[in-house]
DRENPA-3360 file (N, C-alpha, C; in nm, 2 decimals, always signed):
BEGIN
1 = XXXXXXXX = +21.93/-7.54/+8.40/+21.87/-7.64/+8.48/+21.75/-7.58/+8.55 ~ +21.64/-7.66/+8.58/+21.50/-7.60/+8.64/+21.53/-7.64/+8.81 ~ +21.50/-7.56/+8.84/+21.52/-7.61/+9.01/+21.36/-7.58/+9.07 ~ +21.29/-7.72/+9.12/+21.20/-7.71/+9.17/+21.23/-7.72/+9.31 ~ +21.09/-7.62/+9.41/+21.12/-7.59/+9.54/+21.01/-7.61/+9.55 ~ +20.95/-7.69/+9.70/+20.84/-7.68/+9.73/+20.85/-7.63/+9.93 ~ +20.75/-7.58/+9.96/+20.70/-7.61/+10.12/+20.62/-7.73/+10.19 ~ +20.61/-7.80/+10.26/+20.58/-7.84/+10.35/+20.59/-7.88/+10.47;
9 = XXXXXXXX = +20.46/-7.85/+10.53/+20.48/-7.81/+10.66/+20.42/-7.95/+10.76 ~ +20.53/-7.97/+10.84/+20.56/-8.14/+10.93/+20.49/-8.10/+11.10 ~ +20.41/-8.13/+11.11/+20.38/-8.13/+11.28/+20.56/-8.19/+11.35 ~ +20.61/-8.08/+11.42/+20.74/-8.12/+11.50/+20.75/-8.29/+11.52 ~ +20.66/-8.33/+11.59/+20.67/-8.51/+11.62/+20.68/-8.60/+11.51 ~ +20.68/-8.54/+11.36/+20.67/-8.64/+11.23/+20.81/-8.60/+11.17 ~ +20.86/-8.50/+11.26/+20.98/-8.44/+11.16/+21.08/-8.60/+11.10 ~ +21.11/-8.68/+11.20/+21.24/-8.77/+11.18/+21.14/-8.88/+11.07;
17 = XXXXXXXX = +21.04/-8.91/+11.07/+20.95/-8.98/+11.01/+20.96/-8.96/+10.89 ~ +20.87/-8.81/+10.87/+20.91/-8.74/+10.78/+21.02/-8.70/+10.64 ~ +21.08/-8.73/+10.74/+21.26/-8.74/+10.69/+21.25/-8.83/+10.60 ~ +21.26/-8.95/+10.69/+21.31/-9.08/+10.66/+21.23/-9.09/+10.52 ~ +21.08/-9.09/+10.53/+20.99/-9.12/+10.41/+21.01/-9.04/+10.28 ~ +21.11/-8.92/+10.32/+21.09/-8.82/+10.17/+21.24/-8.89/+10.14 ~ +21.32/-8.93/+10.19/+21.46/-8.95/+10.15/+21.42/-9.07/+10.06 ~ +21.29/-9.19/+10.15/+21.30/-9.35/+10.03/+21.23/-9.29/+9.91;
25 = XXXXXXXX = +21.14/-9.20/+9.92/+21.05/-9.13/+9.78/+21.14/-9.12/+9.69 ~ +21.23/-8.98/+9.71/+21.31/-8.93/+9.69/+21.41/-8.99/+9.57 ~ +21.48/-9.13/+9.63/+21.55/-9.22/+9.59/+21.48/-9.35/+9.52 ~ +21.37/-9.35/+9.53/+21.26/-9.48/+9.47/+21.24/-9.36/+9.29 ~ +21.25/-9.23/+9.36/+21.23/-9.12/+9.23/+21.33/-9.11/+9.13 ~ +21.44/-9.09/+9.20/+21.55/-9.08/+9.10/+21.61/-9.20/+9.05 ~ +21.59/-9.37/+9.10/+21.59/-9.46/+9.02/+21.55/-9.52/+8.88 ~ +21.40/-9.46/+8.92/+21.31/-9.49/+8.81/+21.31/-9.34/+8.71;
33 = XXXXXXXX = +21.37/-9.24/+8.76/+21.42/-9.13/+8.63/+21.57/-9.21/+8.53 ~ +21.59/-9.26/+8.61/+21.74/-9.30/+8.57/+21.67/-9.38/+8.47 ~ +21.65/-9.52/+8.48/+21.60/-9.62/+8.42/+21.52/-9.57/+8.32 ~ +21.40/-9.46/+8.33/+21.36/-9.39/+8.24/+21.40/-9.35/+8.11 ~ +21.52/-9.28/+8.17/+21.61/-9.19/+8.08/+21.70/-9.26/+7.96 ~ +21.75/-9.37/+8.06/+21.76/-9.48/+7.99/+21.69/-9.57/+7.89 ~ +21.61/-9.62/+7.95/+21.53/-9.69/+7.83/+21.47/-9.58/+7.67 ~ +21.46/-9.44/+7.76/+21.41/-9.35/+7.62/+21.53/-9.36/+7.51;
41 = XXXXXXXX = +21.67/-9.31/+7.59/+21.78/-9.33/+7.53/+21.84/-9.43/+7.41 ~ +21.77/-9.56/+7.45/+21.84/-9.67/+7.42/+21.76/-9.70/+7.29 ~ +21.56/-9.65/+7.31/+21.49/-9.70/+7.21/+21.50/-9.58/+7.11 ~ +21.55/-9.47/+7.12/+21.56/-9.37/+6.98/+21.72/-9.38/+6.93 ~ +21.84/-9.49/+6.98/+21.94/-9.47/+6.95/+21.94/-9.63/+6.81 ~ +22.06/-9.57/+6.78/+22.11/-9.70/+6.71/+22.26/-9.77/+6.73 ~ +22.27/-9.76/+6.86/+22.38/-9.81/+6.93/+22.40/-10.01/+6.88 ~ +22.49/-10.01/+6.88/+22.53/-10.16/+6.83/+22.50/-10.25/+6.99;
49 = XXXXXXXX = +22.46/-10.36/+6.97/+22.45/-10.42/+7.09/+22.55/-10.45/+7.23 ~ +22.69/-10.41/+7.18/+22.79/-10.40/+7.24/+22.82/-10.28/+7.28 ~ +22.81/-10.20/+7.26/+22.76/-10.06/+7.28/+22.67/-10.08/+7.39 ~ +22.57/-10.14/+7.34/+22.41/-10.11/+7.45/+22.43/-10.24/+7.58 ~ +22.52/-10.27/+7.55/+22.57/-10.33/+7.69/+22.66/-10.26/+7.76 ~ +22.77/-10.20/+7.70/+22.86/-10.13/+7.78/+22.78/-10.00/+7.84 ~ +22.64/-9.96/+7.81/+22.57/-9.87/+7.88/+22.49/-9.89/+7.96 ~ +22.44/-10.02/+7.94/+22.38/-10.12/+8.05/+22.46/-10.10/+8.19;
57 = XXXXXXXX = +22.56/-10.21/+8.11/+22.68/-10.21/+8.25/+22.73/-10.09/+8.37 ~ +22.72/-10.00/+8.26/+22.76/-9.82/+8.34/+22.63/-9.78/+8.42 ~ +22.54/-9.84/+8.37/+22.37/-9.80/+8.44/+22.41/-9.86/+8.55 ~ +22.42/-9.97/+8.56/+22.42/-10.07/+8.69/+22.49/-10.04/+8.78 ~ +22.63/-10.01/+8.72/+22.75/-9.95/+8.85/+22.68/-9.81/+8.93 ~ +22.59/-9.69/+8.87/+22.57/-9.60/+8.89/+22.46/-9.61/+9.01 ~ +22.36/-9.74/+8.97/+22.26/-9.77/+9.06/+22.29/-9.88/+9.16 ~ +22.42/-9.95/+9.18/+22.51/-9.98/+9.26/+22.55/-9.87/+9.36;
65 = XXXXXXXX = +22.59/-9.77/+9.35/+22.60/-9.71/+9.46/+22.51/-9.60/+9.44 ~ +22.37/-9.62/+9.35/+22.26/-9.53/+9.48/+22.18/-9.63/+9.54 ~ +22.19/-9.76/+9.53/+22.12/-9.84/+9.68/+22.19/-9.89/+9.72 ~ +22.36/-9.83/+9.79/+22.44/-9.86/+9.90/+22.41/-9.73/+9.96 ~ +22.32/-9.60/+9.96/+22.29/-9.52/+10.03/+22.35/-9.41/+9.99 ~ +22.49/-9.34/+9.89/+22.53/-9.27/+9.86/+22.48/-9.19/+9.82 ~ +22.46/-9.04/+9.82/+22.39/-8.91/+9.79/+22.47/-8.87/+9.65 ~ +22.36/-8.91/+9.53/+22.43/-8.82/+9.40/+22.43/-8.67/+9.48;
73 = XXXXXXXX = +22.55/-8.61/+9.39/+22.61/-8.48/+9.37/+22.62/-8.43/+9.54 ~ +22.66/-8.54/+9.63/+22.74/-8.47/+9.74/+22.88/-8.46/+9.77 ~ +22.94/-8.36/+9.69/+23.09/-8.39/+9.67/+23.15/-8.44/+9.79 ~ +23.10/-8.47/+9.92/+23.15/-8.50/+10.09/+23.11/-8.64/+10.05 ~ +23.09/-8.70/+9.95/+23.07/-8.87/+9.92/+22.97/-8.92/+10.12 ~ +22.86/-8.85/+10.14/+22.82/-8.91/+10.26/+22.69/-8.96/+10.20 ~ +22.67/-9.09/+10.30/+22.48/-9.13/+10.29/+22.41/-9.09/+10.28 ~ +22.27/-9.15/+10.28/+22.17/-9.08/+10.30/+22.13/-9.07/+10.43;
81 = XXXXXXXX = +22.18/-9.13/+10.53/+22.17/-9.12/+10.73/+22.29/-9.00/+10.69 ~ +22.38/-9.00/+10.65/+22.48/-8.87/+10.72/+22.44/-8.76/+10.65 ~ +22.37/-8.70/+10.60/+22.32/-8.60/+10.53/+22.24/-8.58/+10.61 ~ +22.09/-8.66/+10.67/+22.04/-8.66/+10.76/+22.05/-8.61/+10.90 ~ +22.13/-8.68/+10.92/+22.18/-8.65/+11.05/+22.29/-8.45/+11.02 ~ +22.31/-8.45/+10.93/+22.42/-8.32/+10.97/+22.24/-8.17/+10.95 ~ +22.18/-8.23/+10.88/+22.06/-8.10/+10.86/+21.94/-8.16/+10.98 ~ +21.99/-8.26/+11.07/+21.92/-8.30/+11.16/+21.85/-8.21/+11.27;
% end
């Protein structure tokens, strides 16, 4: 797996702003990777239509709880405010 790292640097008074704006990025990002991933998925497969709903359906539950606020891969199942607030 590739792990990208970046710096940027927040004037102290934008820090909570700051925050707030890279977490909706963030999650506006990994929606549309999802969806992405998916549709590339779906158009090189030959999945039966019953099939390609039962993967539909699994897409939806997954993006059901990432816009109830839940953090993929936080095994502590916390939000996107309680992740915040604990590196606060």
């Amino acid at each position: 797996m590739t792990e990208l790292k970046f710096t940027v640097n927040v004037p102290s008074k934008l820090e909570s702003e700051f925050v707030a704006a890279l977490e909706r990025v963030i999650k506006e990002f990994i929606d549309e990777l999802e969806f992405s991933v998916a549709r590339d998925i779906l158009s090189k497969s030959k999945l039966t239509k019953k099939q390609a709903d039962k993967f539909a359906d699994e897409v939806k539950k997954g993006m059901a709880k990432t816009m109830s606020g839940e953090v993929q891969g936080d095994e502590c199942k916390r939000t996107t405010d309680e992740v915040s607030k604990a590196y606060g």
